[in-house]
Structures are given as structure tokens and as C-alpha cells.
VEXMIDREN-295017 format. One line per field, with one value per residue: x, y, z of N, C-alpha, C in turn; chain; residue in one letter. Coordinates in steps of 0.1 Angstrom, whole numbers, padded with zeros to 4 digits. Example, Ala and Ser with C-alpha at 12.3 -4.5 7.8 and 13.67 -1.06 7.14 Angstrom:
% residues 2
neast = (0132,0128)
nnorth = (-0057,-0022)
nup = (0078,0071)
caeast = (0123,0137)
canorth = (-0045,-0011)
caup = (0078,0071)
ceast = (0132,0129)
cnorth = (-0033,0000)
cup = (0078,0079)
chain = (A,A)
resn = (A,S)
END
This chain:
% residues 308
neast = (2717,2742,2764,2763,2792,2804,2801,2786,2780,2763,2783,2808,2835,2851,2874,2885,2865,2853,2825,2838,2823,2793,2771,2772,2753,2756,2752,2767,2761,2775,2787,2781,2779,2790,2783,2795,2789,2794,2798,2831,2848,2824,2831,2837,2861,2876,2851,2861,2886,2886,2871,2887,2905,2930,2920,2901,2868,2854,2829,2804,2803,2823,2822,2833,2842,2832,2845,2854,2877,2896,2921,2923,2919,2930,2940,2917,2914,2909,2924,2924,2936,2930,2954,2976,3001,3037,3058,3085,3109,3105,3089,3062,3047,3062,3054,3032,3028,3045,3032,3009,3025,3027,3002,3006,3010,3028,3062,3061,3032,3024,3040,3029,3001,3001,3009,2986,2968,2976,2977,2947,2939,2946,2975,2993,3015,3029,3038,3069,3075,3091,3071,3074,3073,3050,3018,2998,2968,2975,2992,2975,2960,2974,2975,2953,2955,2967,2961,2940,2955,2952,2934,2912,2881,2865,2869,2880,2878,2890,2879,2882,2880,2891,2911,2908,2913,2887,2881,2898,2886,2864,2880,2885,2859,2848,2869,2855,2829,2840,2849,2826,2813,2824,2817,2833,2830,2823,2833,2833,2843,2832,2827,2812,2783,2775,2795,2782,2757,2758,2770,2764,2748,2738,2740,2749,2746,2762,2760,2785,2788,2770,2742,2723,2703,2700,2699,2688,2694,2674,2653,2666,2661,2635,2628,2626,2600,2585,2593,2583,2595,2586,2586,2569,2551,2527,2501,2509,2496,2472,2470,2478,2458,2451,2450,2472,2492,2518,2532,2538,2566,2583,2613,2627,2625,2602,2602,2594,2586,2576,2562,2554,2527,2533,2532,2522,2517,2536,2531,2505,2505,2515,2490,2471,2481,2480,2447,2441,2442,2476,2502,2534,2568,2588,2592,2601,2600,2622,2635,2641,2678,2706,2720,2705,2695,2709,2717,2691,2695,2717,2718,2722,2750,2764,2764,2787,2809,2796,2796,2827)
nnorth = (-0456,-0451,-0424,-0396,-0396,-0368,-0340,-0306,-0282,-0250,-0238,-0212,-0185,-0162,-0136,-0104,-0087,-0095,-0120,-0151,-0176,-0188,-0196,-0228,-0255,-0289,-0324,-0353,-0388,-0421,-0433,-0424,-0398,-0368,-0337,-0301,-0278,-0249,-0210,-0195,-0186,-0189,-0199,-0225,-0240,-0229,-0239,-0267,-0272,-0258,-0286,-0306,-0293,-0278,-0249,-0233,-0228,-0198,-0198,-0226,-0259,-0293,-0325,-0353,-0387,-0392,-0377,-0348,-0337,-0336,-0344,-0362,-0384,-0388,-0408,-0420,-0406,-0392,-0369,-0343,-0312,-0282,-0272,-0283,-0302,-0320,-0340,-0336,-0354,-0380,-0406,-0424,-0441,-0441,-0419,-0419,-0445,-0432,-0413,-0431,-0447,-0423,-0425,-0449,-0472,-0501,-0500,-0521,-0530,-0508,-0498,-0522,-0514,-0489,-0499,-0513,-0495,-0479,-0496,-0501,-0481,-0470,-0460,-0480,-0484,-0463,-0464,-0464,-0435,-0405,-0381,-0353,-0358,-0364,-0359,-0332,-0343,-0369,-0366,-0354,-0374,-0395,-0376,-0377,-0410,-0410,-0396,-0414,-0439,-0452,-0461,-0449,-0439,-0417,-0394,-0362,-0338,-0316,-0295,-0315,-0318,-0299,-0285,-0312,-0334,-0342,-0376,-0375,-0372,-0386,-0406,-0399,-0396,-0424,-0433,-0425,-0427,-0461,-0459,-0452,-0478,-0492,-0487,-0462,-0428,-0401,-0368,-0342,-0309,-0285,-0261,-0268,-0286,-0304,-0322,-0327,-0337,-0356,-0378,-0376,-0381,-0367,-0334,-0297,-0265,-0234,-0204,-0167,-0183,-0188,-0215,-0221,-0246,-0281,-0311,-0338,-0346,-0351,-0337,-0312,-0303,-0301,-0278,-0257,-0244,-0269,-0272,-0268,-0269,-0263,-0265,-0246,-0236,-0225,-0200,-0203,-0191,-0201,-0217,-0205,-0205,-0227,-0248,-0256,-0239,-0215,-0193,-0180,-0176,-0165,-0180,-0177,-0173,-0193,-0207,-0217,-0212,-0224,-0226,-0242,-0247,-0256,-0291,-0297,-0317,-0322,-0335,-0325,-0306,-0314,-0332,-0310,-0299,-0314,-0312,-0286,-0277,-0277,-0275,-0296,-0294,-0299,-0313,-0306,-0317,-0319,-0328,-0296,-0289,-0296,-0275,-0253,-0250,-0239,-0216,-0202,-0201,-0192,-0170,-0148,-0139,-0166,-0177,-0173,-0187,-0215,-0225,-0228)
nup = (1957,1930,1926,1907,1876,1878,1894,1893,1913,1917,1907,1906,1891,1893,1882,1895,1891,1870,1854,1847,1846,1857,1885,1877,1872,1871,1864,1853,1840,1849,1824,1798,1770,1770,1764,1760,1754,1735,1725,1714,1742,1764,1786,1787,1790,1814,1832,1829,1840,1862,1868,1870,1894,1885,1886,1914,1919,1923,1939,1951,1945,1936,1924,1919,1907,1926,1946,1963,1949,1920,1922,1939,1928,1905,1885,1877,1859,1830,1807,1779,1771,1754,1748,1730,1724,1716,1727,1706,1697,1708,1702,1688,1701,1726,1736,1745,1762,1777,1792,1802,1822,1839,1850,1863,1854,1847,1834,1815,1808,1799,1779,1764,1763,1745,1720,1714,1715,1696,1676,1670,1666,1639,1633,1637,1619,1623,1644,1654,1646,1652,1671,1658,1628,1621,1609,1618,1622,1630,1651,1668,1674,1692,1706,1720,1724,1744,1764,1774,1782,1806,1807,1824,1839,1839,1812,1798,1775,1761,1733,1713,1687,1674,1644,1636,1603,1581,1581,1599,1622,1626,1636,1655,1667,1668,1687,1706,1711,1718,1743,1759,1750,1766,1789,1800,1813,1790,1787,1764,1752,1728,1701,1677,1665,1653,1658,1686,1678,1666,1685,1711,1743,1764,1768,1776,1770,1771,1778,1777,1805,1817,1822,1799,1788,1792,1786,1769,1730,1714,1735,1736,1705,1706,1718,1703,1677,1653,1620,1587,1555,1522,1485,1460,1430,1431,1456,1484,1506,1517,1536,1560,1573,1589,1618,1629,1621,1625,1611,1581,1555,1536,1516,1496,1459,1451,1474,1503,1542,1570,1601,1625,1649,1685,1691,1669,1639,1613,1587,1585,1573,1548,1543,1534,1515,1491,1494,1489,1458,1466,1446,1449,1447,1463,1499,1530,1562,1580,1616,1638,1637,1656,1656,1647,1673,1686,1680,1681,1711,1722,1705,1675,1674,1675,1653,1637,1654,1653,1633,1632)
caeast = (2717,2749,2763,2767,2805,2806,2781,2786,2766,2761,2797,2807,2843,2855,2883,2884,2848,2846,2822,2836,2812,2781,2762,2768,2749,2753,2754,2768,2761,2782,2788,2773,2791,2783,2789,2796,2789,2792,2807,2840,2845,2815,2835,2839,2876,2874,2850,2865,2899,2880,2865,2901,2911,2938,2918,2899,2861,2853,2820,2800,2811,2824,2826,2845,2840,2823,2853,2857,2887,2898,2936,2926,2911,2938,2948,2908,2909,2922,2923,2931,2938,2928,2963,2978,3016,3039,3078,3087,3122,3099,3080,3044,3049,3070,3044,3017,3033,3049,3015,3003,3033,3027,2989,3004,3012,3043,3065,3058,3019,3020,3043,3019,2990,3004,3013,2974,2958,2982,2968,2935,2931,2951,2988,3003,3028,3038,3046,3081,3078,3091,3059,3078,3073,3035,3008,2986,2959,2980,2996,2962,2952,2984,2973,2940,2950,2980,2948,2932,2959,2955,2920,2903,2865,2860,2878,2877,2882,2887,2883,2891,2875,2896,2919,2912,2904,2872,2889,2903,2873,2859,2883,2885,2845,2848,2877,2847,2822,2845,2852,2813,2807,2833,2814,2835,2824,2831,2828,2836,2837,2831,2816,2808,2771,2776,2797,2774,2745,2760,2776,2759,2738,2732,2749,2746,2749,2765,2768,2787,2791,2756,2736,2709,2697,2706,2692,2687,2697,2656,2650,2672,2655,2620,2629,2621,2589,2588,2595,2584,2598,2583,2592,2561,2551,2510,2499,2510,2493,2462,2480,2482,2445,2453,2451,2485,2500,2524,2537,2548,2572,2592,2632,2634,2619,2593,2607,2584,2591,2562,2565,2540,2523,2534,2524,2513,2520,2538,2520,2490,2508,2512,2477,2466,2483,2469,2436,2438,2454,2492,2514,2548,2582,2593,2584,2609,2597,2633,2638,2654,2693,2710,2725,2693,2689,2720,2712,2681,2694,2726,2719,2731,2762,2765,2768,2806,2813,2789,2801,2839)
canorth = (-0450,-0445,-0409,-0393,-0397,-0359,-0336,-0291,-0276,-0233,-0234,-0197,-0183,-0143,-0127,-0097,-0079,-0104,-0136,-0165,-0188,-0182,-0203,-0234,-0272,-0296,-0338,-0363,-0401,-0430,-0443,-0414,-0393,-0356,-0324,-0293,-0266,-0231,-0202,-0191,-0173,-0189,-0205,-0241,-0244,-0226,-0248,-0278,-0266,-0260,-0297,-0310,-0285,-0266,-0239,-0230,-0219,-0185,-0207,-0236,-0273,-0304,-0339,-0358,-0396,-0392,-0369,-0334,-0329,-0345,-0345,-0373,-0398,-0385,-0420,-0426,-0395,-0388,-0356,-0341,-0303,-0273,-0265,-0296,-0304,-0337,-0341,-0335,-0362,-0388,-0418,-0420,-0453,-0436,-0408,-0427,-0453,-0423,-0411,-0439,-0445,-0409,-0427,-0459,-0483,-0501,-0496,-0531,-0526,-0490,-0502,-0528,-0508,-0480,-0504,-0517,-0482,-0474,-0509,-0504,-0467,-0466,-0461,-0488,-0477,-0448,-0464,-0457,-0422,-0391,-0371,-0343,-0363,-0366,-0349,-0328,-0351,-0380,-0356,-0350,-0389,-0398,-0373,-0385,-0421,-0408,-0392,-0424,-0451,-0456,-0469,-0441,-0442,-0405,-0389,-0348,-0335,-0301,-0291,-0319,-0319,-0285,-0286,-0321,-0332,-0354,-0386,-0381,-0364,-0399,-0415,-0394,-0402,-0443,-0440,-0415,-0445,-0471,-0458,-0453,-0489,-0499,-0483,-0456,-0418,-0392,-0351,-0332,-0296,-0284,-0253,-0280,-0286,-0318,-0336,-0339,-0344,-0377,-0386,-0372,-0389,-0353,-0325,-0288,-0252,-0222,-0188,-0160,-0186,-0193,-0222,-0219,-0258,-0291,-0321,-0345,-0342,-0344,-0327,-0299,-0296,-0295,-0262,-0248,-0251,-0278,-0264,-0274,-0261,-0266,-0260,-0248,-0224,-0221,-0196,-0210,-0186,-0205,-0228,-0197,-0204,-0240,-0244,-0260,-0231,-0200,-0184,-0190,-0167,-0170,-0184,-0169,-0179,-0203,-0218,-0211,-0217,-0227,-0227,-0250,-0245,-0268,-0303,-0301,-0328,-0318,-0341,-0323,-0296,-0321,-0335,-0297,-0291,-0324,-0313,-0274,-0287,-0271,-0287,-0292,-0294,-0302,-0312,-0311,-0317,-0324,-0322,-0289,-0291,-0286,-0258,-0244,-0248,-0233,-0200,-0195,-0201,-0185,-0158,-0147,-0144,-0177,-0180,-0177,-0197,-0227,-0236,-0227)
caup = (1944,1923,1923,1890,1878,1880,1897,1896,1921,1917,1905,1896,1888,1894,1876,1898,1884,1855,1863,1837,1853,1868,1891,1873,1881,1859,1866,1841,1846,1842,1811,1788,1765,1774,1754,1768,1741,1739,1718,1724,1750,1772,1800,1786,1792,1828,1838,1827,1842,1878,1874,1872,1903,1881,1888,1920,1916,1939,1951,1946,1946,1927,1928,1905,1905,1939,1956,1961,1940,1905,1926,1949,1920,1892,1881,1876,1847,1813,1800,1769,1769,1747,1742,1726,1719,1720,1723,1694,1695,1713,1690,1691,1709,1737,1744,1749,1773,1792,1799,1809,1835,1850,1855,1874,1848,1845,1817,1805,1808,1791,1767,1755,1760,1736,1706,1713,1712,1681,1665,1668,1654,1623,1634,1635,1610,1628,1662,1656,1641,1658,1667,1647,1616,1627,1609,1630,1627,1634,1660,1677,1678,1695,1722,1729,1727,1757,1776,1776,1778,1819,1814,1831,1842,1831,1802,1797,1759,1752,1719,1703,1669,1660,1634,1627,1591,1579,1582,1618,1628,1619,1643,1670,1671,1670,1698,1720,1711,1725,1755,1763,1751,1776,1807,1803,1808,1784,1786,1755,1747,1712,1698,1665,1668,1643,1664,1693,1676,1663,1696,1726,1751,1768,1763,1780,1759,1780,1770,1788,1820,1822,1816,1790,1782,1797,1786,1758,1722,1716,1742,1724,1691,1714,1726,1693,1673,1642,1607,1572,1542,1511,1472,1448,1420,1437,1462,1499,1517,1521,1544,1569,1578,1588,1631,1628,1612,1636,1605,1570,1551,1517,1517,1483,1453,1452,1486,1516,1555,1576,1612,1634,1665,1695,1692,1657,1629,1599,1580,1583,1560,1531,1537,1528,1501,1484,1493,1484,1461,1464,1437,1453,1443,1475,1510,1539,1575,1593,1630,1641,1639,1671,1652,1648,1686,1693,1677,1688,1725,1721,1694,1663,1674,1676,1638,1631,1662,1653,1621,1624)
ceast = (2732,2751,2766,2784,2813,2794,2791,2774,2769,2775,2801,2824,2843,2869,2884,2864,2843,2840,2828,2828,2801,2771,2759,2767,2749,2757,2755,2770,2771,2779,2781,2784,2780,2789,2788,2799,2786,2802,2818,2837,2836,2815,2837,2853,2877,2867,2854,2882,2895,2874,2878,2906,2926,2935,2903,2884,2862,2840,2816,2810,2814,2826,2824,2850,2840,2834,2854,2868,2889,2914,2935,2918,2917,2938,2935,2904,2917,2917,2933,2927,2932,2941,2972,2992,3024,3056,3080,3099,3117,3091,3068,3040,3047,3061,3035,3020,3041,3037,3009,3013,3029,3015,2989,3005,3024,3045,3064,3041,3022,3028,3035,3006,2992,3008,2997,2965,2961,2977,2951,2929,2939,2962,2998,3019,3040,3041,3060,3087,3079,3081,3062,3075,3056,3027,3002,2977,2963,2989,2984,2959,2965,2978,2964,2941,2961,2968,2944,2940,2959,2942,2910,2892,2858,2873,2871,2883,2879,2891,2885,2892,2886,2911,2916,2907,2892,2872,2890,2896,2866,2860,2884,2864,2844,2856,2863,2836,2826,2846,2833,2807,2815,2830,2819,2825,2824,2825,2838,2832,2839,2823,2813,2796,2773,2780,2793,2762,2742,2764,2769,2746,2728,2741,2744,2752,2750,2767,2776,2786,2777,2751,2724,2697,2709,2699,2700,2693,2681,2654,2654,2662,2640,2618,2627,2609,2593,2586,2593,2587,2597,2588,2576,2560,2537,2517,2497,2503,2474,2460,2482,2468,2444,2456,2466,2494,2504,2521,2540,2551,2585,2606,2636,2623,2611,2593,2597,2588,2575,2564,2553,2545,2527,2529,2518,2524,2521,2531,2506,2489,2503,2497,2469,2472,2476,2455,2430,2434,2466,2497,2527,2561,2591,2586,2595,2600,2607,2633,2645,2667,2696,2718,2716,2689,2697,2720,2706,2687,2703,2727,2722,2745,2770,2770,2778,2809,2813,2799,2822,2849)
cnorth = (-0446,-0429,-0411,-0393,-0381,-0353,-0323,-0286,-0262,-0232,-0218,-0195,-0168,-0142,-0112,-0091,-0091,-0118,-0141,-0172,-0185,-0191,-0218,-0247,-0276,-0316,-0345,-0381,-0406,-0436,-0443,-0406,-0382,-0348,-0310,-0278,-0248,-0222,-0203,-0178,-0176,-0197,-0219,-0243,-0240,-0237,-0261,-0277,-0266,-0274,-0305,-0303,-0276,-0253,-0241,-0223,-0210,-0193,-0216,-0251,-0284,-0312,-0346,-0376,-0400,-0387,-0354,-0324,-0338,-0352,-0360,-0387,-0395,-0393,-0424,-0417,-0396,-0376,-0349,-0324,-0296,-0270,-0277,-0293,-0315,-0330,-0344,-0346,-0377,-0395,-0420,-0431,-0449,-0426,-0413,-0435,-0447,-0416,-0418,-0442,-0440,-0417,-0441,-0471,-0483,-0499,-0508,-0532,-0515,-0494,-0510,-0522,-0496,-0485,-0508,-0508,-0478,-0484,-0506,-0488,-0463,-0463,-0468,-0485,-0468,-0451,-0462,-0441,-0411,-0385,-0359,-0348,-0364,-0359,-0338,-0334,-0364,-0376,-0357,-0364,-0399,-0391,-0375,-0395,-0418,-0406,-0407,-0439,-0458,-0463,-0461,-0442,-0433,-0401,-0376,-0345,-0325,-0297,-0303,-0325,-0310,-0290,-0299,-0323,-0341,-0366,-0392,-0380,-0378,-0410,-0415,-0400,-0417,-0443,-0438,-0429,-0456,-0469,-0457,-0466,-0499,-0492,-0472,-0440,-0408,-0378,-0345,-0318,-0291,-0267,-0258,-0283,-0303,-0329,-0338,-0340,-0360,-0383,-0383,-0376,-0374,-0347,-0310,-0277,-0242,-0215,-0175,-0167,-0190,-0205,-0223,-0234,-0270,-0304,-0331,-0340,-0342,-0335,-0311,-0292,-0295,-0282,-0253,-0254,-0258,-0269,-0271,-0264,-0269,-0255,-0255,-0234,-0219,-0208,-0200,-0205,-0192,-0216,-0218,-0199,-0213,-0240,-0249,-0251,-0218,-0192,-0189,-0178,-0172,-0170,-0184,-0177,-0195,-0206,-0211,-0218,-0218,-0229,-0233,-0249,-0258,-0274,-0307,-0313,-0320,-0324,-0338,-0311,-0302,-0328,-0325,-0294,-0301,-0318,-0299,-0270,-0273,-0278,-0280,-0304,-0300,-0301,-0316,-0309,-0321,-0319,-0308,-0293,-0289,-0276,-0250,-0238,-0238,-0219,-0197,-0194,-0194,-0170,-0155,-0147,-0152,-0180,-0185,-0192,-0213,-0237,-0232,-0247)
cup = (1940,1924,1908,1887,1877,1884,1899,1903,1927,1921,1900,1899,1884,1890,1881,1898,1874,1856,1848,1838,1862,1874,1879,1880,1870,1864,1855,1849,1844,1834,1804,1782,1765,1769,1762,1754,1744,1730,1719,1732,1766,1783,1802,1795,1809,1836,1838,1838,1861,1880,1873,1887,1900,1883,1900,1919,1930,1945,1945,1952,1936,1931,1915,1911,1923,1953,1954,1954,1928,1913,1931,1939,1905,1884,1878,1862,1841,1812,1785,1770,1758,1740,1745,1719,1726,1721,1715,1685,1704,1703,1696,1701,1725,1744,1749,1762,1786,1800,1809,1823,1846,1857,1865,1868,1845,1832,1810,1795,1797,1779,1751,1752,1748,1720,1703,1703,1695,1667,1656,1661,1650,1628,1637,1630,1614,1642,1665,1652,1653,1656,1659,1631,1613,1616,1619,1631,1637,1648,1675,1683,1687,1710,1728,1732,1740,1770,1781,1777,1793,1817,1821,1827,1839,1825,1797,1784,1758,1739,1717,1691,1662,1660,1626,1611,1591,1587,1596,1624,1634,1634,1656,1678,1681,1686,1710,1722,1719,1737,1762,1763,1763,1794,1807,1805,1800,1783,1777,1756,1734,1710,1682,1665,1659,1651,1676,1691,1670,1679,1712,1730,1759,1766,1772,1770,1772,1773,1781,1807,1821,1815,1805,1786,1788,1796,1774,1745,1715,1723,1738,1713,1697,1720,1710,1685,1658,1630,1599,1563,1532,1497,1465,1440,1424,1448,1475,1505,1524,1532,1557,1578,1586,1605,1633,1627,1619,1624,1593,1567,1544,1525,1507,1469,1450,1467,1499,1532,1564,1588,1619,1646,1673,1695,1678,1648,1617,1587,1576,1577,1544,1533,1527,1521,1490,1482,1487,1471,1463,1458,1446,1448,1452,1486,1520,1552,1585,1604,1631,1641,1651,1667,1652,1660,1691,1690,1680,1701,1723,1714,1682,1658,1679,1668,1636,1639,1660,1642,1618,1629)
chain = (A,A,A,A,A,A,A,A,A,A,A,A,A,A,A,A,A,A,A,A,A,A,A,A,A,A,A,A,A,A,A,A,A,A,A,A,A,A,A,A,A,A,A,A,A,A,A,A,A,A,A,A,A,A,A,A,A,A,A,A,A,A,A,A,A,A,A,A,A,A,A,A,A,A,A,A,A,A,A,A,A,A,A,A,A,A,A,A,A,A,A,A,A,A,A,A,A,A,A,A,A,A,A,A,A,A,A,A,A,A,A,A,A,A,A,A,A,A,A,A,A,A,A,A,A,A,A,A,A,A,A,A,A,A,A,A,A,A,A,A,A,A,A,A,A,A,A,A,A,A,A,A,A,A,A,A,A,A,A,A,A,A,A,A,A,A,A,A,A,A,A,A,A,A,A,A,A,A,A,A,A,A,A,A,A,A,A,A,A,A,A,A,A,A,A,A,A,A,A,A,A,A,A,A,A,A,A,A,A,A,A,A,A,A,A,A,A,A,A,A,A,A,A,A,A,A,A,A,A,A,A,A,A,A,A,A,A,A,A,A,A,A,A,A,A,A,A,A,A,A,A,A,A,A,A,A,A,A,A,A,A,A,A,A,A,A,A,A,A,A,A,A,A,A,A,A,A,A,A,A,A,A,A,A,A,A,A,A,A,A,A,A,A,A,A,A,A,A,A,A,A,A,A,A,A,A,A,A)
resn = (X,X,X,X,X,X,X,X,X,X,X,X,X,X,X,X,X,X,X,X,X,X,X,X,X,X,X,X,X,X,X,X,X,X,X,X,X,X,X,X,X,X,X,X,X,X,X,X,X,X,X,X,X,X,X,X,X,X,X,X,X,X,X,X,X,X,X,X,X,X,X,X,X,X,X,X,X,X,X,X,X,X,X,X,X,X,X,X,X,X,X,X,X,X,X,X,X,X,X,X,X,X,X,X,X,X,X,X,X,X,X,X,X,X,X,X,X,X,X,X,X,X,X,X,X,X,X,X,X,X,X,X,X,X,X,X,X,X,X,X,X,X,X,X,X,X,X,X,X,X,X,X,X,X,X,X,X,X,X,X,X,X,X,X,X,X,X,X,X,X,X,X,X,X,X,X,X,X,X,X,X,X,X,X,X,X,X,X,X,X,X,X,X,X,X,X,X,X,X,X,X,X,X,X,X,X,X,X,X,X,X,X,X,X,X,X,X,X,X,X,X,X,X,X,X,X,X,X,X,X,X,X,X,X,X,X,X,X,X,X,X,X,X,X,X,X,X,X,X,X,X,X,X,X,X,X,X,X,X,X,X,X,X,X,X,X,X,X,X,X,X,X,X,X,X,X,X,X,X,X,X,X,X,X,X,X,X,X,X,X,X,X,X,X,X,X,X,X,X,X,X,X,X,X,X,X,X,X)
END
């Protein structure tokens, strides 16, 4: 059997008195794109930082494409940092291909591989620009394609939706895509709920160091019960009688929220209002969000965090 291309097992992290990390397990396969979500604050970067070996957990263990440290299988990882900055009198060309070097490619290889990377997501143009002349988007996508120009088997991303705009957001995606369809493996951390509900195969949610949820992106929105929200100008509440039915309770005029019992069929809302009848205006039955999930598991103050 295959190991997993990372495996944490009852990792935890002390700051004198202060745990960062608390007893975390967590396994990601190969050649999955895995999200690592959590507030700020709730030990993403730490642990990411201890599965590199820049930092030292106080117990537990790691294995990192089936070795005890990230040190001794370096040249098999990319990483892209939280705290992101280029040479500023170096061409976007030149960064990338010196990256790749440090990773074991010659300078002819990395050379070509950095005009490749710059071909194929939109900078062409700018392979001779001083990264000082860069945007920040175009800034940022320069340093992801540096992370990833050795070819590595797993690739670590912290943060690295923030600051971008729509656009890059866009592109940074497609590159995370490619590398998964290429066998590779990818671990993101985000406190964005958007971008890994489009891109994640699994994903885990930490809060304060701890694990709360570790699965699927179904599996996710299953941890809460199913919701319909409907529009009308009738009296809903006859819809509370209904064995389907937790709770219902107004979201302001006219608008009503309906909460169903585990396992029930939203559908068997709108049968009953036909039959009652209920005239309606609207009829949403969407999956939970994994924003949705994320608050309920995390809290309310979650809020800011989720959507900054």
C-alpha cells in the first residue's frame, strides 16, 4: 500500500504555556489538492512551517513524502511562503530559473523551464521585466510559478489567494489544477472558504490548534442540517407540522428559513406547499456553503475572517 505523500500524527506545538497546535493527525494522498483552513490565528502557518522542519514540533510526528523530515526530500517540494517578496533588480525570467537551480536544475533546464511556466500563465510579456515593475498580482504569480519550477511531487501554499485580484485568483487556481492533473500533490492554506470549495479534493478546518473536521467537501456541508429558504406572501407556518420539518423562522419580510431534519428531502417542502397550497415567490433548496460550515464549526467569530 502506498503511503500518503504527507501523514501528521498527534502533532502539537508549545510556545512556553501557549499550545499553537494541539494534538494534530491529519493524512493527505497523492495527487489530491488539500486545503488547510482556519481563522487567523489557528495554527495554519505553524503547522505548515513544522511540516517543512523550519520549525520543530514539542511532540508528535511527520512524514513528508514517506521520510521523517521535509530536509531530506527538499528537491521533491515547492513551497510558497506566507510572507512573499522577489528581488526587486532581478527579471521575472531570472527568479524563477534561480529557484529552480537552488532545486537541482541546471541553468539551461531552469532557464527553459521558467520561459515555459511564464508562457503558459499569461506572462510571457513580462519575462524580461524587473520584478519591481511587477504588479502584485503579477508579482505573486511569478512566486508560485518559482515554488513549482523544480517539478516537485508535493507543493505547500500559504496563503496564496491574499491580496490577489479576481483575474489572478483565476490563475493561480488553473496553475493548482495542473499540477494535480499532473500526479502532482497540492496543500493549500486559505481562510477563503470559496477557493476550496471549487478546488479541494479534501480539505481540514482548525481552530485555536485543534482539529474540528477532516474530510470531504460533501462530507463538509453534511455536518450541518439541509436548509430551504423560501419567498411568499401566505402563512408558512403550516409547514412546521410536516415530519421533515426542525424549525422554520422569518429572514425578514416575506422570506422564511426552514431547517430539515436529517435525511429529509427538500423536495418534500415544495410538494407541501402545492398541496396546502403555499403560493411562492421563491424556492431555494442549495447545499450548505462551506462557509456556512465554517461558522457553525468554528463560530461566529469566524465571520470577519471567512470572507476577508
Amino acid at each position: 500500500m502506498t503511503p500518503p505523500a504527507l501523514e501528521l500524527n498527534q502533532v502539537s506545538k508549545y510556545y512556553g504555556d501557549f499550545c499553537a497546535v494541539q494534538d494534530l493527525s491529519l493524512s493527505v494522498p497523492h495527487g489530491c489538492i488539500y486545503g488547510f483552513l482556519g481563522p487567523n490565528g489557528a495554527g495554519k502557518t505553524t503547522t505548515l512551517r513544522m511540516i517543512l522542519d523550519i520549525l520543530r514540533p514539542t511532540s508528535g510526528s511527520i512524514q513528508v513524502l514517506g521520510s521523517p523530515s521535509a530536509l531530506q526530500v527538499r528537491h521533491r517540494v515547492g513551497y510558497l511562503p506566507e510572507e512573499k517578496g522577489l528581488y526587486k533588480k532581478m527579471k521575472a525570467w531570472a527568479v524563477i530559473a534561480y529557484f529552480a537551480t537552488l532545486k537541482g536544475l541546471s541553468k539551461t533546464a531552469a532557464r527553459h523551464r521558467a520561459h515555459e511556466l511564464l508562457e503558459r500563465y499569461g506572462l510571457k510579456d513580462f519575462a524580461n521585466a524587473r520584478t519591481e515593475a511587477l504588479s502584485k498580482g503579477m508579482g505573486q504569480k511569478v512566486q508560485v510559478l518559482a515554488s513549482i519550477a523544480h517539478d516537485p511531487e508535493l507543493v505547500i501554499l500559504d496563503e496564496p489567494f491574499s491580496g490577489l485580484d479576481p483575474v489572478n485568483q483565476e490563475v493561480l487556481e488553473e496553475i493548482v489544477r495542473d499540477l494535480r492533473a499532473r500526479g502532482r500533490t497540492v496543500l493549500f492554506s486559505t481562510h477563503v472558504m470559496q477557493h476550496a470549495e471549487r478546488l479541494c479534493d479534501r480539505l481540514i478546518i482548525i481552530a485555536q490548534g485543534r482539529r474540528l473536521f477532516d474530510g470531504s467537501v460533501g462530507e463538509a456541508r453534511r455536518t450541518i442540517p439541509h436548509r430551504v429558504r423560501i419567498e411568499t406572501s401566505d402563512d408558512p407556518s403550516r409547514l412546521e407540522s410536516l415530519p421533515s420539518v426542525a424549525s422554520l423562522h422569518s429572514d425578514g419580510a416575506d422570506r422564511w428559513q426552514i431547517q430539515l431534519r436529517e435525511g429529509s428531502d427538500p423536495h418534500e417542502i415544495l410538494r407541501a406547499c402545492f398541496e396546502l397550497p403555499i403560493r411562492l415567490r421563491s424556492f431555494d433548496a442549495a447545499e450548505p456553503s462551506l462557509h456556512e460550515v465554517f461558522v457553525q464549526l468554528v463560530g461566529p467569530g469566524a465571520r470577519e475572517a471567512a470572507f476577508r
